[in-house]
C-alpha positions as CSV (number, residue, x, y, z in Angstrom):
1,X,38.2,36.8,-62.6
2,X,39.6,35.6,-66.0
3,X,36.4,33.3,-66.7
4,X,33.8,35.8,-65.4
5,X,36.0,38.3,-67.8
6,X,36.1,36.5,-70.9
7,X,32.3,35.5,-70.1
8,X,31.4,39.1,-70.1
9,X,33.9,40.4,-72.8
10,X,32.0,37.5,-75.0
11,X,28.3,38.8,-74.0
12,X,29.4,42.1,-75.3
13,X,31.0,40.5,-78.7
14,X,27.6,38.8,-79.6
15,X,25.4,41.8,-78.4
16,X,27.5,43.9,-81.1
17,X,27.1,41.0,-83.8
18,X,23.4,40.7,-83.1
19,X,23.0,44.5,-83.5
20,X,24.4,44.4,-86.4
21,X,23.1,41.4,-87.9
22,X,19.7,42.8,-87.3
23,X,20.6,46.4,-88.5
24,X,21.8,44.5,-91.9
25,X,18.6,42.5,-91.9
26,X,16.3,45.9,-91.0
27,X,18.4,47.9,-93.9
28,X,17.9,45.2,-96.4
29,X,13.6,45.2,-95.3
30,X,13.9,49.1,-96.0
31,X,13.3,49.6,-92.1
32,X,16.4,52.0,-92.3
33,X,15.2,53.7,-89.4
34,X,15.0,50.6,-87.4
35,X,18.7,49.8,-88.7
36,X,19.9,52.6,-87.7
37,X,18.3,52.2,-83.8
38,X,19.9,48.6,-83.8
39,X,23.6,50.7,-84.9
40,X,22.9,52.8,-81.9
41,X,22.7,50.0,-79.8
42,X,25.5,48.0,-81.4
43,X,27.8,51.5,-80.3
44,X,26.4,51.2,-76.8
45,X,27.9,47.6,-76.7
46,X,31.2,48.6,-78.4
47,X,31.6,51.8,-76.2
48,X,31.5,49.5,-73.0
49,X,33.4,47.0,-74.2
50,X,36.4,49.9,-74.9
51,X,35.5,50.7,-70.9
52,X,36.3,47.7,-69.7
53,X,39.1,46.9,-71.7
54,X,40.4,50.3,-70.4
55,X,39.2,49.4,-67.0
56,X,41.8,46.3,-67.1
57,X,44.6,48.7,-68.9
58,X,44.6,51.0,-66.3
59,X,44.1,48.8,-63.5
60,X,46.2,46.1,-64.0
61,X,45.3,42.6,-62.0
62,X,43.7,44.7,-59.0
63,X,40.4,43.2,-60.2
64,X,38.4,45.1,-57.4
65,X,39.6,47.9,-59.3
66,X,39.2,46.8,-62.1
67,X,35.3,46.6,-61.5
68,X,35.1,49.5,-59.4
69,X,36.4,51.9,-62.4
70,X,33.6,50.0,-65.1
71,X,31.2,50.1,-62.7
72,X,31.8,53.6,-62.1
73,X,31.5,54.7,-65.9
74,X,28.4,52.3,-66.3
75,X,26.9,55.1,-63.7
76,X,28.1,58.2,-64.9
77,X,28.0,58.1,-68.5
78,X,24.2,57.6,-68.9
79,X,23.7,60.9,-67.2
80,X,23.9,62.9,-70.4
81,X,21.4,59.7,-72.0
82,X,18.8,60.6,-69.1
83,X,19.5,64.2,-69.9
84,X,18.9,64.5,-72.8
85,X,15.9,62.2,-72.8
86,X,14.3,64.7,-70.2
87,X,14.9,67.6,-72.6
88,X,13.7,65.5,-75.5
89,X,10.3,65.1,-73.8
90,X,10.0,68.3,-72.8
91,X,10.3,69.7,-76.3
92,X,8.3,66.2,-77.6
93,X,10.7,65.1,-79.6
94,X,10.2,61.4,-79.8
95,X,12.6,60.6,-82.3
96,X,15.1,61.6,-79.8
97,X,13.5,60.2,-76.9
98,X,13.6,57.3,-78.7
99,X,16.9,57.3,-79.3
100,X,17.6,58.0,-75.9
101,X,15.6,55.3,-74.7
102,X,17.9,52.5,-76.8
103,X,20.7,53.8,-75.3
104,X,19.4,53.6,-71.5
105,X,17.9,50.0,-72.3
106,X,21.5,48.8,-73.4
107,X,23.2,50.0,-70.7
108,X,20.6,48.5,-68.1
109,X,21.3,45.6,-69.7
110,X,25.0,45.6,-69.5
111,X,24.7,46.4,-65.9
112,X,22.6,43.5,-65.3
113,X,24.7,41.4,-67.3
114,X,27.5,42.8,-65.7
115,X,26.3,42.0,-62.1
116,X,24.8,38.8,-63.3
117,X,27.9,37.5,-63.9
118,X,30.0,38.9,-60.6
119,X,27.5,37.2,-59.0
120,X,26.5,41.1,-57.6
121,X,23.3,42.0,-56.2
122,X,20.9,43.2,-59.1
């Protein structure tokens, strides 16, 4: 697991530095808005990354458990994200929706990142 880990932990690393590189870049073009959407997905990367790292703290070497716990949170916290899109769109707030909407597309792309690499069924 310690390749398919440190290849996963590294996907998240450059996800966050791209974020942010862009989010600079956006700023710097007065697109604060857009910066501020690429910060939102930079967190999405970072809060994962804390997940998994606490996946391995708490789980020790048991690596099915280890991917079992991430997995688990990968399902459960995106929820609230689905949530409050819903309620977003009902009231038609698409600023939120939007917002929303970052936040579902970076975890969908975690997941598949994150299966990609276990060599899991997508």
């Amino acid at each position: 697991m310690d390749e398919q880990k440190q290849k996963f932990e590294s996907y998240l690393v450059e996800q966050i530095a791209a974020c942010r590189q862009r989010s600079k870049l956006l700023a710097e073009d007065g697109r604060m808005d857009e910066g501020n959407f690429e910060k939102i997905r930079a967190n999405i990367y970072e809060i994962f990354k804390t997940i998994f790292s606490a996946a391995e703290r708490v789980c020790g070497k048991d690596d099915v458990a280890v991917r079992r716990f991430f997995m688990e949170k990968v399902e459960q916290i995106p929820t609230s994200w689905t949530a409050a899109y819903e309620a977003a769109q009902q009231n038609g707030d698409v600023e939120r929706m939007h917002m929303e909407r970052i936040k579902l597309d970076a975890i969908r792309e975690i997941r598949y990142m994150y299966r990609q690499i276990w060599g899991e069924a997508i």
